[in-house]
C-alpha positions as CSV (number, residue, x, y, z in Angstrom):
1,X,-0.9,-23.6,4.0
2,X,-1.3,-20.4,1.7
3,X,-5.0,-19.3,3.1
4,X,-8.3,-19.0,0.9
5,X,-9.5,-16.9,3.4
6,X,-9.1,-13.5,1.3
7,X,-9.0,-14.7,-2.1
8,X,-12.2,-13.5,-2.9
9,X,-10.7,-10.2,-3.1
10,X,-8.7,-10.7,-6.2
11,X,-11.8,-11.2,-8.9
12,X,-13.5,-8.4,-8.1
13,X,-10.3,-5.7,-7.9
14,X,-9.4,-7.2,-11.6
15,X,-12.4,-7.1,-13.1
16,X,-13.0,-3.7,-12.2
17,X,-9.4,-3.2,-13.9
18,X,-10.7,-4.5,-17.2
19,X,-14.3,-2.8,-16.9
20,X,-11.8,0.5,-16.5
21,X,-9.4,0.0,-19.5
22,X,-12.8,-0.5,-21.9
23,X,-14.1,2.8,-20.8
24,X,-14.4,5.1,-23.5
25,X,-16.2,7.6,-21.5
26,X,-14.9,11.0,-21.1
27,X,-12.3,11.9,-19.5
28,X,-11.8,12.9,-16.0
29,X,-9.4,15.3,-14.7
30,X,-10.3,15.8,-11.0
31,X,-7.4,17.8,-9.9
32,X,-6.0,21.1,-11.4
33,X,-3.1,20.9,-13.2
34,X,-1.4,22.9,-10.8
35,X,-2.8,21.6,-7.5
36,X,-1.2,19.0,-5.5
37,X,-3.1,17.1,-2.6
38,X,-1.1,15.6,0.2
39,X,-2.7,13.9,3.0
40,X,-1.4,12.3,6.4
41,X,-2.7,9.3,8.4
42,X,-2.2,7.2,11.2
43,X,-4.0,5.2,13.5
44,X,-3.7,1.2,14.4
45,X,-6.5,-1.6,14.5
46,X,-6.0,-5.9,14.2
47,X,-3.2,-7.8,13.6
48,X,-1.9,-11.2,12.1
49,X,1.1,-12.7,11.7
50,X,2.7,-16.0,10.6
51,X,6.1,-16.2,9.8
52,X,7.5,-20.0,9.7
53,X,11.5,-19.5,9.6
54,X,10.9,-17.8,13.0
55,X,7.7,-20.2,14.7
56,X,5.1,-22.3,13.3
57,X,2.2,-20.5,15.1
58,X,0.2,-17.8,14.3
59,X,0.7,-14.9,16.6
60,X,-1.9,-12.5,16.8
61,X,-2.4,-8.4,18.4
62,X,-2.3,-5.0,17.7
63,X,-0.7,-2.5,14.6
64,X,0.0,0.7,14.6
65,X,0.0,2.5,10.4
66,X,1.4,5.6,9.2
67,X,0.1,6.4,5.9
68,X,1.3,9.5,3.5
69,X,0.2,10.3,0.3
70,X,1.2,12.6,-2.6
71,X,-1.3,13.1,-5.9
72,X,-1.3,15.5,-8.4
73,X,-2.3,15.5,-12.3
74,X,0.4,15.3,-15.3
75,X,0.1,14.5,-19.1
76,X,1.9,12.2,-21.0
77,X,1.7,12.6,-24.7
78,X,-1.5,14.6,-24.4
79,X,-3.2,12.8,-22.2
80,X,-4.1,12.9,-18.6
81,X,-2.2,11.1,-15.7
82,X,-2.9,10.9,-12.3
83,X,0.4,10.5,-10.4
84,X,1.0,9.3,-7.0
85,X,3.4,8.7,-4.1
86,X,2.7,6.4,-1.4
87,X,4.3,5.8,1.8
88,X,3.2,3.1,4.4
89,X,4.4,2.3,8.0
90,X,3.6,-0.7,9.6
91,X,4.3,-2.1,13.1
92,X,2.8,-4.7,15.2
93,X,3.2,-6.4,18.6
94,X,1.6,-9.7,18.6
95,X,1.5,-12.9,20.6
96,X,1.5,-16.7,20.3
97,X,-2.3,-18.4,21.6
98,X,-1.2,-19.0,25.4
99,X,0.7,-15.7,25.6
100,X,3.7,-17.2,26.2
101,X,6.3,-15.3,23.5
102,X,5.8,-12.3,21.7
103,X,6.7,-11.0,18.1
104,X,7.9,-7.5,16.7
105,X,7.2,-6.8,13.3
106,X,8.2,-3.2,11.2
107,X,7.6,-2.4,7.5
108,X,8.6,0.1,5.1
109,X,6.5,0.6,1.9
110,X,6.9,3.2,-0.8
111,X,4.6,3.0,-3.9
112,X,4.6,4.6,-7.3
113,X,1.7,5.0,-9.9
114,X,0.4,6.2,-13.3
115,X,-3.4,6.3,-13.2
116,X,-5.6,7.1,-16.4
117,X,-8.5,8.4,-15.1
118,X,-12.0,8.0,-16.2
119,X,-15.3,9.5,-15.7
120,X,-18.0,6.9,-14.6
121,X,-21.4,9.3,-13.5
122,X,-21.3,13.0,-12.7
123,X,-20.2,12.2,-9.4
124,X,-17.4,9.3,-10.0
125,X,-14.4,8.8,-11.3
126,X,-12.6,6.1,-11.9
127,X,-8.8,5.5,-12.2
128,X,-6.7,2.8,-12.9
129,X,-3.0,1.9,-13.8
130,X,0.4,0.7,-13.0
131,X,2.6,0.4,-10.1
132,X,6.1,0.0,-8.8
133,X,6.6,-0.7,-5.3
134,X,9.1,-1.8,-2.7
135,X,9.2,-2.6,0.7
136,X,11.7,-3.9,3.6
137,X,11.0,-4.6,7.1
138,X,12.0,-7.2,9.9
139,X,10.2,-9.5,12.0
140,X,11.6,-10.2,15.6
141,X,10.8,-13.3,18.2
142,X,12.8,-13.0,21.3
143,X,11.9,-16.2,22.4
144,X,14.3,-17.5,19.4
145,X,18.4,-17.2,20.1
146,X,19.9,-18.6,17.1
147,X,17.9,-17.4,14.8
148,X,15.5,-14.1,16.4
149,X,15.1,-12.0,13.2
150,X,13.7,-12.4,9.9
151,X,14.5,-9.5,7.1
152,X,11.7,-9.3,4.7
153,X,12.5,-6.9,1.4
154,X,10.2,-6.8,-1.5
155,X,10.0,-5.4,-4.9
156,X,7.1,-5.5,-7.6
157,X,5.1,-4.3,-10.5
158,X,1.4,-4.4,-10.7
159,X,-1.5,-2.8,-10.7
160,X,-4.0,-0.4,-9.3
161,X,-7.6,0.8,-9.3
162,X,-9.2,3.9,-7.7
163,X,-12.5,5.3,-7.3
164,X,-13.9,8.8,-6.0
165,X,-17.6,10.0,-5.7
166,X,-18.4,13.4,-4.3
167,X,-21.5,13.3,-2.4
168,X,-23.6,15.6,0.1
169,X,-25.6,14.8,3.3
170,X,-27.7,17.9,3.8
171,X,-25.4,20.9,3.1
172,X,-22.2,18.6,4.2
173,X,-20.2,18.1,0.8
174,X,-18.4,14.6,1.2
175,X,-16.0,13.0,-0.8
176,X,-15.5,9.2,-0.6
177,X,-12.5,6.6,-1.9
178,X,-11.8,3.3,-2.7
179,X,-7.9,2.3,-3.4
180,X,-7.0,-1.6,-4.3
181,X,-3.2,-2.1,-5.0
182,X,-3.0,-5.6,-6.5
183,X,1.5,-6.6,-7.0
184,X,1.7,-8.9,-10.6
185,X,5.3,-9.9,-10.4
186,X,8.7,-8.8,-8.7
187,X,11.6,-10.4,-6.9
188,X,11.8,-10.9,-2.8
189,X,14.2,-12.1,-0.2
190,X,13.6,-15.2,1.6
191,X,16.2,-17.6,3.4
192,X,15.9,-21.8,2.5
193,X,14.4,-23.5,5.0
194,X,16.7,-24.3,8.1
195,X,19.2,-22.0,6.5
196,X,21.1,-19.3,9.2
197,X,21.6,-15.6,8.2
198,X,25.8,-16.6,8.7
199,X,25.3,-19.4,6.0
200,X,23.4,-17.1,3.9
201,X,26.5,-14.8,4.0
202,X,29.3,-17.2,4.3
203,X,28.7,-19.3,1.3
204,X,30.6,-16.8,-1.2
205,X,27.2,-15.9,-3.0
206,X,26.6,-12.9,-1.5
207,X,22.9,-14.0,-0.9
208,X,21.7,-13.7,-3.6
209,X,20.6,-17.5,-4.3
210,X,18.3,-15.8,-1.5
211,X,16.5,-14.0,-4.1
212,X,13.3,-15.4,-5.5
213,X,11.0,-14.1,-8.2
214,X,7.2,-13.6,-7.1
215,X,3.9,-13.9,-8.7
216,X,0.5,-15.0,-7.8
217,X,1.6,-18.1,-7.0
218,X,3.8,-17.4,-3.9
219,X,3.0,-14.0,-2.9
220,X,-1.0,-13.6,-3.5
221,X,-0.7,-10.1,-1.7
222,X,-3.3,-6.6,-2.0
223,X,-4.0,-3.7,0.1
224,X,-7.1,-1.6,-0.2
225,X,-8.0,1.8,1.4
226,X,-11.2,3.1,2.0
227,X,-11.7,6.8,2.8
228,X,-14.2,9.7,3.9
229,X,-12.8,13.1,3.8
230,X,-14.9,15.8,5.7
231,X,-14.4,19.3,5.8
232,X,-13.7,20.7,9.1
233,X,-13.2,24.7,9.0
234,X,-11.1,26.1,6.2
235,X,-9.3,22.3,5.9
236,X,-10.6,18.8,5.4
237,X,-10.2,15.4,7.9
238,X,-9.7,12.4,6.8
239,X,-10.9,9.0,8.3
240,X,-10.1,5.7,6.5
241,X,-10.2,1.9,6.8
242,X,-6.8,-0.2,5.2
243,X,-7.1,-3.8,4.6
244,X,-3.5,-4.9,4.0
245,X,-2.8,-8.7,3.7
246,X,0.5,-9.9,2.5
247,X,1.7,-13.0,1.9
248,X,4.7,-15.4,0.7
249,X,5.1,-19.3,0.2
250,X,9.4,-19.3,-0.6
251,X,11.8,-22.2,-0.2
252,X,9.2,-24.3,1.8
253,X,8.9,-21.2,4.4
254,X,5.2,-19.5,5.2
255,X,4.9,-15.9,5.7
256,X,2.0,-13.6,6.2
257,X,0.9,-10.2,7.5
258,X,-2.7,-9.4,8.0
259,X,-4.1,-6.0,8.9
260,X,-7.1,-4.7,9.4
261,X,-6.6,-0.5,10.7
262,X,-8.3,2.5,11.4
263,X,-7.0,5.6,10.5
264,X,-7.5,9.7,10.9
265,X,-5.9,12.3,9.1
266,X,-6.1,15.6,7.8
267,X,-5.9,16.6,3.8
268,X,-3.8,19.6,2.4
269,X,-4.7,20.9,-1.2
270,X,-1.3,22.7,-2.7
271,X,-1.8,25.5,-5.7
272,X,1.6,25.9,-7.5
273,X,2.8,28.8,-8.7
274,X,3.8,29.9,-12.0
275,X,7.6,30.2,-11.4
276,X,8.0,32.2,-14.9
277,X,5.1,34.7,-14.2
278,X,6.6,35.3,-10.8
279,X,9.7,36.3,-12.1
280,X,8.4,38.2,-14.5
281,X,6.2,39.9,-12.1
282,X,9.8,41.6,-10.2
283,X,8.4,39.9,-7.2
284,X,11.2,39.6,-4.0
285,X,9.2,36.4,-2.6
């Protein structure tokens, strides 16, 4: 059964979505037009995972993440964009309640976005807007021998919402965020129930009777990221909290992926160059 555990996430991420898109307070460009930030993460925390075609139990354990991110502000038509990059990954080595089997699980996420941004007080700003994303992983039970892997590949377009609010705690300037990425639709792989990889392939369809569209309905999915960046010397550190719970009902098979991780990083801020004015300026470098 699809779990009402974490549903009360949804309401809230959309309706700060809509509050967003009726904003018509001014502007907010929080990043130069010619600086890029990147950042790097990693760290590991809770896992939970539940995939049916391989075992009807829930197997539960430890993740490791890798998160990198790319940001930097554009303009389409005028206006303002916040474009970002996003790539996520995952890995987990869990168990089945008595400890008697254990499960592999890898993931590979890259994620695309537009955000308008917004500003909401002096000290926040808001962004929201849409996403592409696509992801492919495996999940691995040795204890099963006809059938020990499970691919997992998704594609989808949706939504996401952002907030940043510089703060101070005595003469320590702070800056924390607040990410939700909510998927609307898209298309994933799943095998029927009771079906074998060989049949999938051995049928003359290639698969792709294997490929199922997705919405709310079977694949309520959303990942959000909270962060505190801190600056340490001349650079800033990064510590953050990702909340990531994925999950799929397809041809009568159950899948799920919960993860709770901690995560420390560092944050680079990039100033681009002028490329015309340095070759105007007879520079050799």
């Amino acid at each position: 059964m699809m779990t009402r555990k974490y549903s009360g996430w949804f309401l809230p991420v959309l309706l700060l979505m809509a509050a967003c898109l009726r904003l018509s307070a001014q502007e907010a460009d929080s990043l130069p037009a010619r600086e890029v930030v990147r950042s790097l993460m990693a760290g590991g925390g809770f896992a939970n995972v539940l995939d049916t075609y391989l075992s009807p139990l829930e197997y539960t354990g430890e993740g490791a993440c890798v998160l990198f991110e790319n940001l930097r502000m554009t303009r389409l038509r005028g206006k303002p964009w916040l474009s970002q990059h996003q790539v996520q990954l995952d890995y987990s080595y869990t168990h089945n309640p008595s400890r008697s089997a254990y499960m592999h699980s890898g993931m590979v996420l890259y994620a695309y976005s537009l955000q308008r941004p917004f500003r909401l007080a002096p000290f926040l700003a808001g962004y929201v807007g849409p996403e592409a994303e696509v992801a492919a992983g495996v999940v691995y039970n040795r204890r099963n021998s006809n059938n020990p892997a499970q691919a997992k590949a998704f594609l989808s377009v949706g939504a996401t919402a952002r907030l940043a609010a510089d703060c101070r705690v005595g003469r320590l300037p702070l800056r924390v965020g607040w990410q939700a990425h909510l998927p609307v639709v898209g298309i994933a792989f799943s095998p029927h129930y009771g079906e074998s990889y060989y049949e999938m392939f051995s049928l003359g369809e290639g698969g792709w009777h294997n490929v199922v569209m997705t919405s709310f309905h079977n694949r309520p999915s959303l990942r959000q990221l909270l962060t505190l960046d801190i600056p340490i010397g001349r650079g800033v550190g990064r510590v953050g909290y990702l909340a990531d719970f994925r999950q799929t009902r397809l041809h009568h098979l159950k899948y799920h992926s919960w993860t709770h991780s901690s995560l420390i990083g560092y944050v680079r801020h990039l100033r681009l160059l002028d490329a015309r004015r340095q070759f105007s300026s007879h520079s050799p470098f």
